[in-house]
C-alpha positions, 0 to 999 in steps of 0.5 A: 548226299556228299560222299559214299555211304560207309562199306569199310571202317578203318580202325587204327588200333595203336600207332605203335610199332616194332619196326621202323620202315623207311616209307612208313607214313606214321606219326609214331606215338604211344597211342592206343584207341580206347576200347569204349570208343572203338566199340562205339565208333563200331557201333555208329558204322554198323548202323549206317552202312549196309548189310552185305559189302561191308569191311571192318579192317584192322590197322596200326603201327602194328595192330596186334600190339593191341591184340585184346581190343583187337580180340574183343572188336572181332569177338563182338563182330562175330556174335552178331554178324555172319561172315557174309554180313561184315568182313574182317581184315587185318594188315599186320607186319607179322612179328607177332603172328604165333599159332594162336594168333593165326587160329584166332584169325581162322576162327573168326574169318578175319583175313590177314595180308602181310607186309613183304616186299620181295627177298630177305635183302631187298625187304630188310633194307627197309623195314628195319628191327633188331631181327630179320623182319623178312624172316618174321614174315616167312614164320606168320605165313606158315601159321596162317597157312596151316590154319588155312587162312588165304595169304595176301602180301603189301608189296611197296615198291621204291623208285629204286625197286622199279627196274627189279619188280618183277622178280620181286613179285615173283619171290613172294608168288613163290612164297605161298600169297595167294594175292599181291598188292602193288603198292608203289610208294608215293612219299617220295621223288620220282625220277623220269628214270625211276618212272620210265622203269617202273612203266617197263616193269609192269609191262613186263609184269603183264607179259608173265601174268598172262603167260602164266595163264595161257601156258598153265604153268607156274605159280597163280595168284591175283593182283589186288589192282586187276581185282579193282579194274574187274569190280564194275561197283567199286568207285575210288573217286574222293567224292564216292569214298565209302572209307570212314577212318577211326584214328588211335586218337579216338578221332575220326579222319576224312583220310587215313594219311592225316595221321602222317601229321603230327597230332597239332596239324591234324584238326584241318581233317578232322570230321568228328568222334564216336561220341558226337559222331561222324561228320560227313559234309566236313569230311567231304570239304576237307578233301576238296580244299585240297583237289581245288588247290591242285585244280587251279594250278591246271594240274588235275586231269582226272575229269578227262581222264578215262581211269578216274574212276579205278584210281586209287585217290591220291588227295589222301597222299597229298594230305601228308605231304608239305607245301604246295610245290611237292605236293603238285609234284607228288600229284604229277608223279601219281598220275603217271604210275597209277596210268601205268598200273591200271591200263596194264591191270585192264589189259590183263583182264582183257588178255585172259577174261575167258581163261576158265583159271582166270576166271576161277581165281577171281571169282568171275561168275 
């Protein structure tokens, strides 16, 4: 069978969105998914994935826009389904999480993760609107936090960032996020400089986690990378990808990264819709095309590589890029920071395997 079977379905609930983040990958339009076609692609998905380890998350532009479908998706999901059945996760800017919205998370177990960057000035540069967005974010965790929902945080680094990172995951550990994800952008040029910082950086990073531990002091919380290394059943290989992506369009996608074309580019990867269903072997092909092209430049190390298999799959980044050239570039710079980001993660795993904290906080049993 050509790729994994379905745990987690991507819905995108509308591409629009109130701020204008520098290293967003979206095609902006005015699009919202129709609730009937949301409904059956939901449908499909329950049908052919299996019960237990199985997520529906919740995705924009910014999904809350869409606040009713999102509602009538979760409402339906919890009358059917038990929490340990189908999870539910919504990724949201966080402008628009009022009390009722953080109680409508709480009630329906639907955990939520919020974009922030670091402090006020380093996380307003990028994600930009009329009023602090930065400001926005503290708001929503304090609802979220008071409904006792688990505070998670999309941390972007920039090459620029690199150097300073640390201290920025310490000012959002601070701010209450029980986990952070480490997500290093990869829209952009990397210098040897930026990847040489940034190498620094994650040692650094290793070296306060594990201190943190050892000394039991400070603020704990878990890195969503050292989360990916400890799951032995996890894969991230394309050919395993257990992802099905339904588009704002109504159109399912082999990768999420394709709605960062404009809508007349986006058929090279499109694998079907609800109604006539998911083609798994077109969405496969699709992603293949693109690992053979950087195959054949020599390019691709992953066979001999010992963390393919933890790898996030870069082949969906590629897919939103431009011509040949940067696109090998994109991949070579890849290479180098997801090596750098998972052999630290595993050597914090190592490093603190038989702390009991440790071990508390990842649900080691």
């Amino acid at each position: 069978m050509l790729g994994g079977v379905p745990q987690n379905l991507q819905i995108f609930l509308t591409q629009r969105c109130q701020i204008a983040c520098t290293y967003c990958y979206l095609d902006k339009k005015a699009v919202d998914l129709q609730a009937e076609t949301a409904m059956l692609g939901l449908q499909e998905f329950l049908k052919d994935s299996l019960p237990g380890d199985r997520w529906v998350s919740f995705y924009g532009g910014e999904p809350l826009l869409a606040f009713p479908l999102l509602e009538q998706i979760a409402d339906y999901i919890r009358r059917e389904y038990p929490p340990e059945n189908v999870r539910m996760h919504l990724t949201t800017n966080g402008i628009l999480v009022d009390r009722e919205v953080a109680l409508f998370c709480a009630t329906r177990k639907i955990g939520v993760t919020l974009s922030l960057d670091g402090p006020k000035p380093r996380h307003d540069s990028c994600r930009k609107t009329k009023e602090s967005s930065y400001d926005a974010v503290l708001r929503a965790a304090e609802h979220l936090r008071d409904c006792k929902v688990r505070l998670q945080a999309n941390m972007v680094i920039r090459p620029e960032d690199a150097k300073d990172m640390l201290n920025n995951i310490k000012h959002i550990a601070s701010k209450g996020f029980a986990q952070i994800d480490l997500l290093p952008d990869g829209y952009v040029d990397w210098t040897t400089e930026a990847l040489n910082e940034f190498a620094g950086s994650m040692r650094q990073l290793r070296e306060y986690y594990i201190g943190q531990f050892t000394r039991d002091q400070g603020t704990l919380f878990t890195i969503g990378q050292v989360h990916h290394v400890l799951d032995e059943k996890r894969r991230y290989l394309w050919k395993d990808c257990s992802k099905r992506v339904l588009s704002s369009d109504g159109n399912y996608y082999s990768c999420d990264r394709a709605m960062a074309l404009p809508m007349e580019m986006r058929g090279a990867y499109a694998c079907g819709d609800p109604y006539s269903g998911y083609n798994q072997v077109r969405s496969c092909a699709s992603l293949e095309a693109i690992r053979a092209q950087v195959s054949a430049e020599g390019r691709n190390r992953c066979k001999t590589c010992p963390w393919a298999s933890k790898c996030f799959c870069y082949l969906g980044h590629l897919v939103g890029t431009g011509d040949v050239s940067l696109r090998l570039n994109h991949w070579e710079n890849a290479c180098r920071i997801s090596r750098e980001l998972l052999s630290n993660c595993w050597e914090i795993s190592q490093s603190l395997k038989i702390n009991a904290k440790f071990r508390e906080i990842y649900s080691i049993h």
